[in-house]
N, C-alpha and C positions, 0 to 999 in steps of 0.2 A: 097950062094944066095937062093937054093931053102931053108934050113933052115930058112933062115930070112925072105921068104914068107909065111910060114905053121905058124908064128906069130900072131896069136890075136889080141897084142898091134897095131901092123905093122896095120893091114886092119883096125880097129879101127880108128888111124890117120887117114889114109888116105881115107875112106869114110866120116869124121868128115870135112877134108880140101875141098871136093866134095859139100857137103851140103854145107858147108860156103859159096864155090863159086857161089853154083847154087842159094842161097838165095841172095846174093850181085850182081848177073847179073839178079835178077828177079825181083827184089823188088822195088819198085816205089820209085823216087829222089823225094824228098818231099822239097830239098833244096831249090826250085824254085815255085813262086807263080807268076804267069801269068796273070794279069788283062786283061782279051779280052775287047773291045769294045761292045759285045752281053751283057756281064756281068756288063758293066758299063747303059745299056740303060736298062737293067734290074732292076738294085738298082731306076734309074730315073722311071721308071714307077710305082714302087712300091710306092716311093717316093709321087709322084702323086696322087696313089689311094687314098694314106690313108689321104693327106694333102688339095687333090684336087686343087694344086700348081705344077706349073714346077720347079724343085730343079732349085737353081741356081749354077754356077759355082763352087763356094765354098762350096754350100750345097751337090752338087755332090762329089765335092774330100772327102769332110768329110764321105760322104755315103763310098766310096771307100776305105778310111783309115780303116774307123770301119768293114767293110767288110774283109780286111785284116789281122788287128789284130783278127778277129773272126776266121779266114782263116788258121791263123798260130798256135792258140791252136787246132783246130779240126785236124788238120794234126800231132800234136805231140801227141794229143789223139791215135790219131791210132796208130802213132810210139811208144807208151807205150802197146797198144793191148788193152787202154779202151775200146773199144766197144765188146770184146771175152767174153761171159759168161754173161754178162749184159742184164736182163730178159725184162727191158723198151723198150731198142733198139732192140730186138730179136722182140719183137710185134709190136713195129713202122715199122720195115721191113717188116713185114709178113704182115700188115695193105697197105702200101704201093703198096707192089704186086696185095693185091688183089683189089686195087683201079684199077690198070694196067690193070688186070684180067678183072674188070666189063669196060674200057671203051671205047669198039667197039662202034658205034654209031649204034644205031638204029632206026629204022621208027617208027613216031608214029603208035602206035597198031588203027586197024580199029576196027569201035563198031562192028560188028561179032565178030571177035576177043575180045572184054572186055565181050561182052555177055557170051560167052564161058566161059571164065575164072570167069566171074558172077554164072554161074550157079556149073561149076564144084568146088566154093569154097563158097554156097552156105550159111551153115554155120555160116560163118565170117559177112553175110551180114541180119543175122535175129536177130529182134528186140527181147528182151526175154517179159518174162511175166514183168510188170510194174502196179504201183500203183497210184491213186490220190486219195490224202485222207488231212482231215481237224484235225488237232490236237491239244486238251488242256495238256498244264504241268503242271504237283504238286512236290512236293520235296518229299509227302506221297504218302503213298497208302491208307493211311484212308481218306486224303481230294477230294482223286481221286475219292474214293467211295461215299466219299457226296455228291459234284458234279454232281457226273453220275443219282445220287437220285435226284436232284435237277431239272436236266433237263428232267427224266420221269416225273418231277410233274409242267412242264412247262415254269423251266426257260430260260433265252435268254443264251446259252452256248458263245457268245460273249463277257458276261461278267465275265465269270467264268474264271479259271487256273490263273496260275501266270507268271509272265516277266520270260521269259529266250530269248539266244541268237538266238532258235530257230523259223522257218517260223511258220504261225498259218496254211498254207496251203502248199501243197506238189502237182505237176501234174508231169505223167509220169516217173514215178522214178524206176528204178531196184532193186530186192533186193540187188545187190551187191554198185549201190548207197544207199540204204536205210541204210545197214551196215556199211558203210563208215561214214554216218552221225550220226546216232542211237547207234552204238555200233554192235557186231557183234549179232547176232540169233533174232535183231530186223523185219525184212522181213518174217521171219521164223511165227513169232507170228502174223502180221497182215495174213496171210493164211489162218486163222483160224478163219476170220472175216466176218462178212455180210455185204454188201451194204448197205449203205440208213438210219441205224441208228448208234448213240453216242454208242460206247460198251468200254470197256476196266475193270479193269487200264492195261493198255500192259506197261510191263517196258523195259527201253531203258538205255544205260549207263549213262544219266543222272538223269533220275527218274523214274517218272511215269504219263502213257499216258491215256488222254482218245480220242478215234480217228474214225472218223465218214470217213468211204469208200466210196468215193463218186463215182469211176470206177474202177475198175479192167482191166484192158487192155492185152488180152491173147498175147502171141508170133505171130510175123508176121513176114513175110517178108518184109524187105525195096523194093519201088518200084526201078529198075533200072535205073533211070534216076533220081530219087534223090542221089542216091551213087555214080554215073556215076564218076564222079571227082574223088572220092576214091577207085574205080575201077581199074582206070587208073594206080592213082600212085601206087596203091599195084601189080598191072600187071610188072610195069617198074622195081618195088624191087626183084618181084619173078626172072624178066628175068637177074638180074645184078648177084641176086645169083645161080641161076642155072649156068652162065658163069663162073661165080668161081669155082664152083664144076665143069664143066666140065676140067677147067683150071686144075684144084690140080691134077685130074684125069688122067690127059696125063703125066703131070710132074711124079705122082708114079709110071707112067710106065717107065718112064725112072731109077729107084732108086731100088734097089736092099735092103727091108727093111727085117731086121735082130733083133727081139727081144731079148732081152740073158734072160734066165729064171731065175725064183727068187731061 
């Protein structure tokens, strides 16, 4: 006996037959699908929202059928281990939690409170430097040039440039809108321009500009009760995420993390 215990093979089986068991008394009977009442007034509700109809009788079993047969592959998903190593479901979960994570309810924040957050994210809430200016196109830079000659010798620049899809007038615009519309390093080149007369050709990814600055509008500050609204809701995003990072925070305390070196 004691030989036939100092076996390998021996303890081998017999921790093999342990496992089995303790997976077989642990493991969820997925043979059985249990339609609650909660779950059938459920499907009816949903039903509802989206049709803005009470299901009827039939439309409910049918709901309940198709909820089933969706019932019974999601449960033999699992019994195969599709959802182990599956990078979609891995971030739907994690997405998931951290919905969990952000949704304590909280009070609406009082304006001290947004003021605060107004100022300490100050920032996010300044207007940058911005343009208004009046613009002719050419597809040249030699018709730009005559043009621009044209109008120091007194003609109506209303009649001059040619059709493109472009506004003949711009107010208020950032260089990072200006670039967006222009092409990029077009904000770059009106900088370099003076208020109050026709200068260029300034080229832009379509052609070539000539473009009379009609303000310059330095960096301000938005008044706080024109942002007030957007205050708010950026206060509510900051506070959801902070609750998540406090959330991950407690959980790593719990976790024992262990990197293996390269």
């Amino acid at each position: 006996m004691r030989h036939l215990l100092r076996q390998p093979l021996l303890w081998f089986v017999v921790i093999g037959i342990l496992l089995f068991g303790a997976d077989s008394f642990f493991s969820v009977d997925r043979s059985e699908i249990y339609v609650t009442v909660a779950m059938q007034e459920r499907l009816g509700t949903l039903w509802q929202t989206q049709t803005g109809q009470v299901a009827s009788a039939a439309e409910l079993d049918s709901l309940v059928n198709n909820w089933v047969r969706e019932e019974v592959l999601y449960q033999e998903a699992l019994r195969l281990g599709l959802d182990q190593e599956d990078s979609i479901i891995r971030r739907r979960l994690v997405q998931k939690l951290g919905f969990i994570a952000e949704s304590d309810p909280t009070t609406a924040p009082e304006t001290a409170t947004l003021q605060a957050y107004f100022q300490s994210n100050i920032e996010a809430y300044t207007l940058p430097l911005r343009y208004s200016f009046r613009q002719l196109y050419f597809q040249s830079i030699d018709d730009a040039q005559r043009a621009l000659q044209q109008i120091g010798e007194g003609a109506d620049a209303s009649r001059l440039g040619e059709t493109s899809m472009l506004n003949a007038a711009y107010a208020y615009r950032s260089g990072l809108d200006l670039n967006a519309s222009f092409g990029a390093g077009f904000a770059d080149r009106l900088s370099g321009l003076d208020p109050g007369e026709w200068q260029g050709p300034v080229r832009s990814g379509f052609g070539q500009h000539l473009v009379l600055l009609t303000a310059i509008h330095p960096a301000e500050i938005a008044p706080f009760a024109s942002v007030q609204t957007r205050v708010a809701l950026d206060y509510q995003q900051a506070q959801r995420e902070n609750a998540r990072a406090q959330y991950t925070d407690k959980l790593l305390d719990q976790y024992t993390i262990t990197v293996e070196p390269r």
